[in-house]
C-alpha positions in Angstrom: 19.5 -1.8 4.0 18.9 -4.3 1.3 16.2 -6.1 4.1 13.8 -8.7 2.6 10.6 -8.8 4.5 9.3 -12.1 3.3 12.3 -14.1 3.6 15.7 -14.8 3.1 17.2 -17.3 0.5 20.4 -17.8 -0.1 24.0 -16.3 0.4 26.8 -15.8 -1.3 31.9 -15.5 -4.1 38.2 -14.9 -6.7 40.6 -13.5 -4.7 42.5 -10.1 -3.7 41.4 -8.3 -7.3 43.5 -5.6 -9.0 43.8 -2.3 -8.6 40.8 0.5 -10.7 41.2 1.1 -14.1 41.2 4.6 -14.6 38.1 6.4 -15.7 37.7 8.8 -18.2 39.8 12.0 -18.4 37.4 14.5 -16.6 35.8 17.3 -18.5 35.0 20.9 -17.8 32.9 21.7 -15.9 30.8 23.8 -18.7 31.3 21.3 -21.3 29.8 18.6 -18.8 26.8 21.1 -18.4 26.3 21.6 -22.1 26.6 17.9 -22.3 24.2 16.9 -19.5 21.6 15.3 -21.5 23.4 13.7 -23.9 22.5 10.4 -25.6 25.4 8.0 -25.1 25.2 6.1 -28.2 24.8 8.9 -30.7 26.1 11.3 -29.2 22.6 13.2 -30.5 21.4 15.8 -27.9 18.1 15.0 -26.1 15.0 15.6 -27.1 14.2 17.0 -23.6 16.4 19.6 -21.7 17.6 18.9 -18.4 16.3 21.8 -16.7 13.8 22.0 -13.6 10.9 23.3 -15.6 11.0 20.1 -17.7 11.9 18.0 -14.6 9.4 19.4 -12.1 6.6 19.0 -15.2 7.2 15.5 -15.9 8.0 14.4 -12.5 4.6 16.2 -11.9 2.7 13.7 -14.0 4.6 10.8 -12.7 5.0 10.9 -9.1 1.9 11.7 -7.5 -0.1 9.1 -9.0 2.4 6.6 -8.5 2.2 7.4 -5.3 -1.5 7.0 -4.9 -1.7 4.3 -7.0 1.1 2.1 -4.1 -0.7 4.3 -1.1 2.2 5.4 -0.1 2.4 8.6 2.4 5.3 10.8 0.9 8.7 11.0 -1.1 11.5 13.3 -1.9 13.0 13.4 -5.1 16.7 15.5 -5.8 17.7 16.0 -9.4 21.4 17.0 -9.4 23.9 18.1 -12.6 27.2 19.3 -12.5 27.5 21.4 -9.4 23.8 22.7 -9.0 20.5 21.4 -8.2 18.1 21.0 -10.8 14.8 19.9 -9.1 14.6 18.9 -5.3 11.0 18.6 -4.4 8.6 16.7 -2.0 5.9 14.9 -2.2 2.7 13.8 -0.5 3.2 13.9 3.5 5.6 13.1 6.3 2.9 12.9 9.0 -0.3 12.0 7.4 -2.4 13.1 10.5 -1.2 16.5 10.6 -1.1 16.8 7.0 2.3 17.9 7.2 4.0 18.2 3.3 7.4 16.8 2.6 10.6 19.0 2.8 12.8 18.3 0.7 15.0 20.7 2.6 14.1 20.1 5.8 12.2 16.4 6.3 14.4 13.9 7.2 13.8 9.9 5.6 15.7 7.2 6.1 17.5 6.0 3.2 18.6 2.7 4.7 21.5 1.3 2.9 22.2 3.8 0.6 24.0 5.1 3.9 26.6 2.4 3.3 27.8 5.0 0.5 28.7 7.6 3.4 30.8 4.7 5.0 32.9 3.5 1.9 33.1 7.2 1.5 34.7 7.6 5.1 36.9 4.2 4.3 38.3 5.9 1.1 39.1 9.0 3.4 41.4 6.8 5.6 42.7 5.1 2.5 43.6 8.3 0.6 45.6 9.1 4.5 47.3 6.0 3.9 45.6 4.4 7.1 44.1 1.2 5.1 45.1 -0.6 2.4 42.1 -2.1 0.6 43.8 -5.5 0.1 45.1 -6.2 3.9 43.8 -8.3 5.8 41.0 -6.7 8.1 42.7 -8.3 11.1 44.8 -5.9 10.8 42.7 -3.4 12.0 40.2 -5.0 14.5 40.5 -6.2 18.3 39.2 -9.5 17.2 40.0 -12.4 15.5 38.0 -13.2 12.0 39.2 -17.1 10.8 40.8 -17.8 7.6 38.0 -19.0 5.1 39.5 -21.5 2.8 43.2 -20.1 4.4 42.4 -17.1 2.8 41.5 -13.6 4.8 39.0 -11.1 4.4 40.2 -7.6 3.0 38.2 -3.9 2.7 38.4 -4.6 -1.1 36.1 -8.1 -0.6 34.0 -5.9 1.5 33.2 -2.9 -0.6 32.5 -5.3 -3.2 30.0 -7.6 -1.0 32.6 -10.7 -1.8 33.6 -11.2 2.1 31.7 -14.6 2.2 29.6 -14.1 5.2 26.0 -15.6 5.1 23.1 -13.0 6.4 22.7 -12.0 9.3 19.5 -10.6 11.0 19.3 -10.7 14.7 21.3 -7.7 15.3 20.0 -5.7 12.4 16.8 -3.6 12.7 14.1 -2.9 16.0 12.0 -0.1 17.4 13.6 -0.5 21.0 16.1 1.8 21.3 17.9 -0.4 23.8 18.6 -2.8 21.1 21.3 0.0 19.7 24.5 -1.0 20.9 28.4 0.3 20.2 30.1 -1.4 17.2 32.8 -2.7 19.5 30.2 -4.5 21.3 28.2 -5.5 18.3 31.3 -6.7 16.0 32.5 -9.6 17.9 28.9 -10.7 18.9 27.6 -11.1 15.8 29.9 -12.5 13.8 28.0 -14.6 11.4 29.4 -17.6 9.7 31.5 -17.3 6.1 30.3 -20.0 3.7 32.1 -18.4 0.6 35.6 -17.9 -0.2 36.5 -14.4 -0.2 36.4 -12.7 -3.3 34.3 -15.5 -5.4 30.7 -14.8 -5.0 29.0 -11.4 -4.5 26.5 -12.1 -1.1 25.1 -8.9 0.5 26.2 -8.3 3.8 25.2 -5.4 6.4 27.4 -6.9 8.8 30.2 -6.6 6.8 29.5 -3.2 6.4 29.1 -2.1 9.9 32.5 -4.1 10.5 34.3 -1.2 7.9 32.6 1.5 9.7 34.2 -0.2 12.7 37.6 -0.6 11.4 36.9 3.3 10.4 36.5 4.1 14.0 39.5 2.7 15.0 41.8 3.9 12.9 40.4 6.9 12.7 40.1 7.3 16.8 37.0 8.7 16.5 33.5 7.2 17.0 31.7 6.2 13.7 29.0 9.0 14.1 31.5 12.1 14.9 33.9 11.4 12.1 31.1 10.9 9.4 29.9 14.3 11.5 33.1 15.5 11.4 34.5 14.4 8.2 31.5 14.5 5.7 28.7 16.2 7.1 30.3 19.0 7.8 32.4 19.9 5.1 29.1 19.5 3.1 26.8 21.6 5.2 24.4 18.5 5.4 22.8 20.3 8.6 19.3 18.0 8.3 21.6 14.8 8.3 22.6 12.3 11.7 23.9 8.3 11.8 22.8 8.9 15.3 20.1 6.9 17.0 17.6 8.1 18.3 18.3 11.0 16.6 19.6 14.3 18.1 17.2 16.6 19.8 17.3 19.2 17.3 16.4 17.1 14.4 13.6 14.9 16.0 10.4 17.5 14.7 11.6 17.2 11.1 11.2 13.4 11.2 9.2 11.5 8.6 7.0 9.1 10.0 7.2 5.8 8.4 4.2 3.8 7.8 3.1 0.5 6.4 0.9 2.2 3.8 -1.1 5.0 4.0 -4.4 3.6 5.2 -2.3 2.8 8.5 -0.8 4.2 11.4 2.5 5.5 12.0 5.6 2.9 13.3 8.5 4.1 15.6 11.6 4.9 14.6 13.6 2.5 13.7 16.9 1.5 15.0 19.3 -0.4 12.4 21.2 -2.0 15.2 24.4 -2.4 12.1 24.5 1.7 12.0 27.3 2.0 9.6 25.1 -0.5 7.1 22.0 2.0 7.3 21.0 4.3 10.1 21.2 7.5 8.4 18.5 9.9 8.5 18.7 12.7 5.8 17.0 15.4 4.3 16.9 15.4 0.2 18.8 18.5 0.1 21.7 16.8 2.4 21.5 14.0 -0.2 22.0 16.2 -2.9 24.8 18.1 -2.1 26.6 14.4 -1.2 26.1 13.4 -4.9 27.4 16.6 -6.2 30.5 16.1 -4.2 30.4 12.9 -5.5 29.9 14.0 -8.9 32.8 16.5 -8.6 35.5 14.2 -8.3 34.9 13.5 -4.9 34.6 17.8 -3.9 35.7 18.2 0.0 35.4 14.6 0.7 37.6 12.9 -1.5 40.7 13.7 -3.9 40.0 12.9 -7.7 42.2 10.0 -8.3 40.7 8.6 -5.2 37.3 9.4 -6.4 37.9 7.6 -9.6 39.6 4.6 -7.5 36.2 4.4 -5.9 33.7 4.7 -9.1 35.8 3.0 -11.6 36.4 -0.2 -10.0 34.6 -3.3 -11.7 34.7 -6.3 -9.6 34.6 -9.9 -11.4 30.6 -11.3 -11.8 28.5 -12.6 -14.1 29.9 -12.0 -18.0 29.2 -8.5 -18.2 26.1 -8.0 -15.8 26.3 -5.1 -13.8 29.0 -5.4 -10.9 30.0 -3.9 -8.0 32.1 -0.5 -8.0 34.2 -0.1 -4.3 30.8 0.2 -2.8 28.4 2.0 -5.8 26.9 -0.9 -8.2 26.2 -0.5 -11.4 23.4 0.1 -13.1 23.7 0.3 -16.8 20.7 1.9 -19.0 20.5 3.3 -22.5 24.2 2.3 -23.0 25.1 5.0 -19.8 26.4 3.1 -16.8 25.0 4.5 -13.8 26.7 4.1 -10.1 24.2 3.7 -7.5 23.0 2.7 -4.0 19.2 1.4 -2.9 18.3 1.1 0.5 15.2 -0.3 2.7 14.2 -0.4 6.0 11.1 -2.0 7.3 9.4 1.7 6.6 11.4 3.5 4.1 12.8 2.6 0.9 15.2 4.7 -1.0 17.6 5.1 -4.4 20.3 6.8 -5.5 21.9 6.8 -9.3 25.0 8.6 -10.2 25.2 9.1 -14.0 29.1 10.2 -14.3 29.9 10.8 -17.5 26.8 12.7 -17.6 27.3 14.5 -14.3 23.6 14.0 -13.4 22.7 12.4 -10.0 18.8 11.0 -9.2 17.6 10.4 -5.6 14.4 9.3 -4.0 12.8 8.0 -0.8 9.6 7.1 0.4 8.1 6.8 3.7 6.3 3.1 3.4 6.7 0.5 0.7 3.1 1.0 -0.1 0.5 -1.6 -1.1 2.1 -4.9 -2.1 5.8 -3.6 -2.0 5.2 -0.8 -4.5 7.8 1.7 -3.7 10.1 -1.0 -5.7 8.4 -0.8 -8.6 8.0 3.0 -8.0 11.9 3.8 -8.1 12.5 0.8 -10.7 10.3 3.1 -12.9 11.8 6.2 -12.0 15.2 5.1 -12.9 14.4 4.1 -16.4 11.6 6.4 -17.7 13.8 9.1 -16.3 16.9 7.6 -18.2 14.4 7.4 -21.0 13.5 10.8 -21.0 17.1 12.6 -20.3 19.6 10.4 -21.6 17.9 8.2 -24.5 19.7 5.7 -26.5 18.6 2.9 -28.9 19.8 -0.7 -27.6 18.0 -3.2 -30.0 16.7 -6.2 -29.2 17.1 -9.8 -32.1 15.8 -12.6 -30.4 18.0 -15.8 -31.2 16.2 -18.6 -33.2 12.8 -19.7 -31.6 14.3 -23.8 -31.8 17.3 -22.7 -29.8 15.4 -20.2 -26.8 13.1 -23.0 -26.2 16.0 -25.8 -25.6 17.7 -22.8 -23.7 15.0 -21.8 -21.8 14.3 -25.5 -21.0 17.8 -26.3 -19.8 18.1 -22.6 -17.5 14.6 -23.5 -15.5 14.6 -24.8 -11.9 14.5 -24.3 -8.8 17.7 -21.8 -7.7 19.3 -20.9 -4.4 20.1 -17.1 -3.9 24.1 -16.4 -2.6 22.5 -13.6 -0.1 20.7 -16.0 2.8 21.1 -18.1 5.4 22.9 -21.7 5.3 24.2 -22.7 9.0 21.4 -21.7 11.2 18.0 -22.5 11.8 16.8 -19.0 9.2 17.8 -21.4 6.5 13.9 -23.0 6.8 13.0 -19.8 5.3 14.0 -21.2 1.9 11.0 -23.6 1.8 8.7 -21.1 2.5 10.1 -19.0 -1.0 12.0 -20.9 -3.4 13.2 -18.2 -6.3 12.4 -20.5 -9.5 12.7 -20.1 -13.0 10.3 -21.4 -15.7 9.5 -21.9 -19.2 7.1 -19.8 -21.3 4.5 -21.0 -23.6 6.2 -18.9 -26.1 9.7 -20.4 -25.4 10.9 -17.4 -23.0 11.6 -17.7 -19.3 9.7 -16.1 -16.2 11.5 -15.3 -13.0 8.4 -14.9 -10.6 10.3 -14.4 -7.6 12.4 -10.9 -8.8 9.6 -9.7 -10.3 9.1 -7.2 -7.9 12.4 -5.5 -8.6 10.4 -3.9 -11.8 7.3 -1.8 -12.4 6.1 -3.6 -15.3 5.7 -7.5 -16.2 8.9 -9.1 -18.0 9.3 -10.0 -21.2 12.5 -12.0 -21.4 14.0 -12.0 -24.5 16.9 -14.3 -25.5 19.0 -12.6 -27.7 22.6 -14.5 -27.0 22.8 -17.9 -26.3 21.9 -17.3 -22.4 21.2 -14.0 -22.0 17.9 -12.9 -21.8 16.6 -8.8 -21.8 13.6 -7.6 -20.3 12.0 -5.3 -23.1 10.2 -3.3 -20.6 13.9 -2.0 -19.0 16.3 -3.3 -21.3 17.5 -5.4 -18.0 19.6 -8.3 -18.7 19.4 -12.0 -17.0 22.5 -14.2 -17.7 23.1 -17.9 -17.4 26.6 -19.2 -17.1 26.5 -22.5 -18.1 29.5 -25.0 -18.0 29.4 -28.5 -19.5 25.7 -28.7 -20.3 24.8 -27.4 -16.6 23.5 -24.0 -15.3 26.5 -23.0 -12.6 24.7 -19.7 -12.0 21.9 -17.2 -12.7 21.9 -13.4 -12.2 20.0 -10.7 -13.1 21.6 -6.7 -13.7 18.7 -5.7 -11.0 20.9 -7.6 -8.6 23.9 -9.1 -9.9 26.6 -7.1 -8.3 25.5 -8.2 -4.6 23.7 -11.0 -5.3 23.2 -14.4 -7.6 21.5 -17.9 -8.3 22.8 -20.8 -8.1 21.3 -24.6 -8.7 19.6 -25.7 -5.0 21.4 -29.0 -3.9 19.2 -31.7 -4.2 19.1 -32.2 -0.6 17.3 -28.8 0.1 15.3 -28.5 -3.0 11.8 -27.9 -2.3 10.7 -29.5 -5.2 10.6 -32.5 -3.4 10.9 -31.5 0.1 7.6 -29.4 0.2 5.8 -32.3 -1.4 6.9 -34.6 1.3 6.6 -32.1 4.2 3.0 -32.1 3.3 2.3 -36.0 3.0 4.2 -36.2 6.3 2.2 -33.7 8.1 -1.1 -34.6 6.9 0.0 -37.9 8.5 0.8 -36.8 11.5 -2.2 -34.6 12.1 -4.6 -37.7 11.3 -2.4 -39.7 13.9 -2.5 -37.4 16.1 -6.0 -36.3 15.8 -7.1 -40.5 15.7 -5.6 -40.9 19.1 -8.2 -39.5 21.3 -11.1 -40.1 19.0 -10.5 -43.6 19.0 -10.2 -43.6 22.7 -13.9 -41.9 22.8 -15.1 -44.6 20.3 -13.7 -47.7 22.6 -15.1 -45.9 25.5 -18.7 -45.2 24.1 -18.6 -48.8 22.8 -16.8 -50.0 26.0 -14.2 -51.8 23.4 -11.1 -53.2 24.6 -7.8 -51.6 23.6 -6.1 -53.3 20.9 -2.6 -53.6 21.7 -0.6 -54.6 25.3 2.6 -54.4 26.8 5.3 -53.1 24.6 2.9 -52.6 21.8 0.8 -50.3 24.2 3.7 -48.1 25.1 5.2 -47.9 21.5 1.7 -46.8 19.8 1.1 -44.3 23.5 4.7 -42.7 22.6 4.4 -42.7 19.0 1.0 -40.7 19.2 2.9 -38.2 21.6 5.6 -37.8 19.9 2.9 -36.7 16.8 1.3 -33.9 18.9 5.2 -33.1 19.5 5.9 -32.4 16.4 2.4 -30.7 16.0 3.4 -28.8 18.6 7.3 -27.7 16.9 5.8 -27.0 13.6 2.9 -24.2 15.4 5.5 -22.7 16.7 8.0 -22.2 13.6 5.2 -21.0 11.9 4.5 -18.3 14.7 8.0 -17.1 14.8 8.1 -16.9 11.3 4.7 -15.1 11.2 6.0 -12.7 13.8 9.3 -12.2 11.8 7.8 -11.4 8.9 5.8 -8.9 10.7 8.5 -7.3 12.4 12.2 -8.7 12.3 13.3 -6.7 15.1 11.6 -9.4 17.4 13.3 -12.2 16.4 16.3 -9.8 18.0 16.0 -10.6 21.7 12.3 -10.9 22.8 12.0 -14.1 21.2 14.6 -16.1 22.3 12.6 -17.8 25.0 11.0 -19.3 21.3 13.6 -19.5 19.7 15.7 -21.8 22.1 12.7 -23.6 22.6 11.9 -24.7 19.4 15.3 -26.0 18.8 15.4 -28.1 21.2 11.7 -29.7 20.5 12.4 -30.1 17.2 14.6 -32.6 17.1 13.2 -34.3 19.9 9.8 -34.5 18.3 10.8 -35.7 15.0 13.8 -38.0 16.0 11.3 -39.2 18.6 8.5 -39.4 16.3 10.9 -41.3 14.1 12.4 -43.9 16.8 8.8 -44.5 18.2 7.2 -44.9 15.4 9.7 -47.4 13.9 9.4 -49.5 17.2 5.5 -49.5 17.1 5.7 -50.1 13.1 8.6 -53.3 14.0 6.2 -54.4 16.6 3.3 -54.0 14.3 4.4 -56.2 11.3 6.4 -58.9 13.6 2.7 -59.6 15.3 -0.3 -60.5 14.3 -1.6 -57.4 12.9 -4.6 -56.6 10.2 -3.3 -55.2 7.1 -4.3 -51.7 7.7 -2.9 -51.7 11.4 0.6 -52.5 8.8 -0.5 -49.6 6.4 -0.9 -47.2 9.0 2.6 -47.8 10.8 4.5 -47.7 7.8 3.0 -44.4 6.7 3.9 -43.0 10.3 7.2 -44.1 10.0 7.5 -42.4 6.3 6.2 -39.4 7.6 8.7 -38.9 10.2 11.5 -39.3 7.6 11.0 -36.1 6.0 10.8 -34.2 9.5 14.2 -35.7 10.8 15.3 -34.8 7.2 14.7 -31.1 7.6 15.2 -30.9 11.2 19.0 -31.8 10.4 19.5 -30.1 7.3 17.7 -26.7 7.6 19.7 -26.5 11.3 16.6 -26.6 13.3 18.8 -27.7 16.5 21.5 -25.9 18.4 22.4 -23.1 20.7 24.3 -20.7 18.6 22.2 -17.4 18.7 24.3 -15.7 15.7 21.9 -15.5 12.8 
């Protein structure tokens, strides 16, 4: 699951899209062999073989540092080509208190979303039995009702390709109660989360929408979601080490990684992702090996070839010619080979796996923690590439455009940017001012992207070298800008592009100006609130007279609650949030009490703080006030502004519990 500990911004969408081009007439199976390592440009063979001497060697060298260097516990890596397994190996430990080595044939991780792949598998399955049609309306095959987004429907096309239109969704998606699992007939209608794109425009991320296929796959099918992917994949594949089951079977409960935080720390339970279909799969690398070879092989026992090809093939409308979304692989191109592939995170694990078809090579890895400052991203970042360097080469040259023209270019792309995968209609949405994804000029007339740079090993280096289009030297990565009439529309990068992309923040949630006031308007309302009692101590060690009577009285008495109020209301976002980010399965159910809580003090602090404090400030300026008496109401009543502001527009109100 694609699950972004620090926050959320953003969500994200053309309509019913055409049937796959074909792919490429398939090759013998020998030939593909001989070919494996093959440099797609030239055509020029490698200069290093593709066999598991020269894998194991350099992964050797690689790995294990890496995986010291991010203290994280253990790994699995699978090298597949053709039919046969080149390298599967493990790495470090699966219980770091016992000392007990990774399995690659045996240990079972959790590769989070790239179980999503197993699903559009098992749609394809019912489509290739003529029990779906990819561009029908889901309705069709659900015991609820989904509403028409712009009078158009949803389909199992929009949803493969993460263009459905639904905004995040997080309270029904990971915990470490096993109570919180729950069946997906239950779980479907309940969570429903709002659709703020039309279908089929913008790629937005969605686990619901997965988990909502695996549904519709269960009731066509007539069998529950984990015995047909038993039944129907496992199986046929022999992927004995492999369940979507939670907890996990009996049998396969020993062989069970432990996920941790990093090394230095201890062990967390296993996780249930509440969405199953979307990413509960736990797997051995040896199971995840023989599913890309089936893959590999037109599909093997799963799927028929043409079907296969359907699913591969596919290219779904995006950015000008970032990667996209396949039905349910994206792409990832790299030295002119376009790879098909799948990551996945939980809170604990964090997984990847590439498909190279015309090469018929596959490349998998997992990792039992995301290590010190989220390096297991940069870990299989640099995996992909140096491995793509090393096995299948090719030579994409970089010119830079003219210096005068990347410096008005980069000028014109930089801002502030809203991502298309987030939240927009519930109270999650304050998450935005907590990370806003901006892009900047460089010094040397470049661009920076702070925000995504975690999705690399290495530092950027953006390079212009079309009129907005940008490369990252380091990974040949490209970041495009699609501008229309002088005006950035939207920004995406090939890291993320087929699920995801940028877009211009509206001015009226752009914390470029929102933060700044948020600030002047608390520091306001902490010195109001903090000046109430100590002026009370002062008049009473002085045995002064309190300066105001009547109405005045009760509007300055109010006005100072209503401070602490909203004192109060901001405390507690900040714990939720603090908690979240610590564990998102709480937000899930044990913190509603909070939850419902806040929402309604919110905007009965700030709308009170605002109403109050304009009645004191009106009955401040009509008397016979001094001038910093004046200064001081005004300021309270500016202050209050920006709370009511954000209250309203970041949804920090309501009783809707789907977010």
């Amino acid at each position: 699951m694609r699950f972004i500990r620090k926050a959320m911004i953003g969500l994200a969408a053309l309509a019913a899209l055409p049937l796959v081009a074909q792919g490429p007439a398939p090759q013998p199976k020998a030939e593909k062999l001989a070919t494996a390592a093959v440099n797609a440009d030239t055509g020029a063979a490698s200069a290093n073989p593709l066999n598991s001497a020269d894998v194991e060697a350099w992964l050797d060298g690689f790995l294990p540092y890496a995986l010291e260097k991010g203290k994280i516990p253990g790994a699995v890596v699978v090298v597949v080509n053709g039919d046969g397994v080149v390298l599967q190996k493990g790495y470090g430990y699966s219980d770091v208190a016992k000392r007990t080595p990774v399995s690659p044939e045996t240990t079972l991780f959790r590769p989070g979303s790239v179980s999503k792949l197993f699903t559009w598998t098992a749609v394809m399955q019912q489509v290739e039995a003529g029990k779906l049609d990819l561009d029908k309306d889901v309705n069709s095959y659900i015991d609820f009702k989904i509403p028409p987004f712009e009078g158009k429907p949803i389909t199992l096309r929009h949803i493969m390709t993460h263009t459905a239109g639904f905004e995040e969704s997080v309270r029904h998606l990971i915990s470490s109660d096993p109570k919180a699992a729950m069946t997906l007939k239950k779980q479907m209608p309940l969570a429903l989360p709002e659709r703020v794109f039309a279908p089929g425009t913008t790629p937005a991320y969605s686990n619901y929408a997965t988990a909502l296929a695996g549904y519709i796959v269960e009731r066509v099918s007539g069998e529950p979601f984990d015995d047909y992917i038993d039944n129907h994949i496992f199986d046929p594949l022999g992927m004995a080490h492999s369940s979507f089951r939670q907890p996990l079977p009996a049998k396969l409960v020993p062989l069970m990684s432990k996920g941790y935080p990093d090394v230095t720390q201890k062990p967390e339970p296993f996780e249930i992702v509440i969405p199953a279909p979307a990413g509960s799969l736990s797997s051995s690398g040896e199971d995840m090996g023989k599913f890309m070879i089936a893959h590999l092989n037109q599909g093997g026992v799963l799927l028929k070839p043409e079907t296969t090809r359907m699913m591969h093939d596919f290219r779904a409308p995006g950015i000008a010619n970032l990667n996209t979304m396949a039905l349910g692989f994206y792409e990832q191109w790299v030295n002119g080979q376009r790879a098909i592939a799948h990551g996945g995170d939980t809170v604990w694990f964090h997984s990847y796996l590439w498909l190279f078809p015309e090469s018929d090579i596959g490349l998998y890895i997992s990792m039992n923690s995301a290590g010190a400052e989220g390096a297991a991203g940069g870990v299989r970042s640099a995996l992909f590439h140096k491995f793509a360097d090393r096995y299948l080469p090719g030579d994409e040259p970089m010119t830079p455009i003219d210096a005068k023209t990347a410096r008005e270019h980069a000028a014109l792309v930089a801002g502030t940017y809203v991502s298309s995968r987030g939240s927009f209609t519930n109270f999650l949405s304050v998450l935005g001012l907590l990370g806003p994804t901006s892009i900047m000029p460089t010094e040397n007339g470049s661009i920076s992207l702070p925000g995504l740079d975690g999705l690399s090993a290495a530092a950027r280096d953006w390079v212009e070298v079309e009129p907005f289009v940008w490369r990252d030297r380091n990974t040949g990565e490209r970041l495009v800008a699609e501008v229309k009439d002088g005006k950035v529309v939207r920004v995406s990068m090939d890291a993320v592009s087929p699920f995801m992309m940028l877009t211009p923040v509206p001015a009226a949630v752009n914390t470029d100006w929102i933060n700044p006031a948020l600030i002047f308007a608390l520091a306001i309302v902490v010195l109001t609130a903090l000046a109430w009692p100590v002026r009370a101590l002062v008049r009473r060690n002085f045995a002064a007279a309190m300066p105001f009577e009547g109405r005045a009285r009760t509007a300055y008495r109010l006005s100072r609650l209503f401070a602490w109020l909203v004192i109060a209301a901001v405390v507690g976002w900040m714990a939720l949030i603090l908690t979240f980010s610590a564990d998102i399965g709480a937000i899930g159910g044990p913190l509603d009490w909070l939850i419902h809580l806040l929402r309604i003090l919110t905007p009965l602090a700030s709308f009170g703080l605002l109403l109050t404090a304009g009645w004191y400030g009106w009955l401040v300026w009509t008397g016979k006030r001094r001038w910093t008496t004046k200064l001081g109401a005004t300021l309270l009543v500016l202050a209050a502004l920006p709370l009511v502001w954000v209250t309203v527009v970041f949804n920090l109100y309501g009783t809707n519990m789907v977010y």
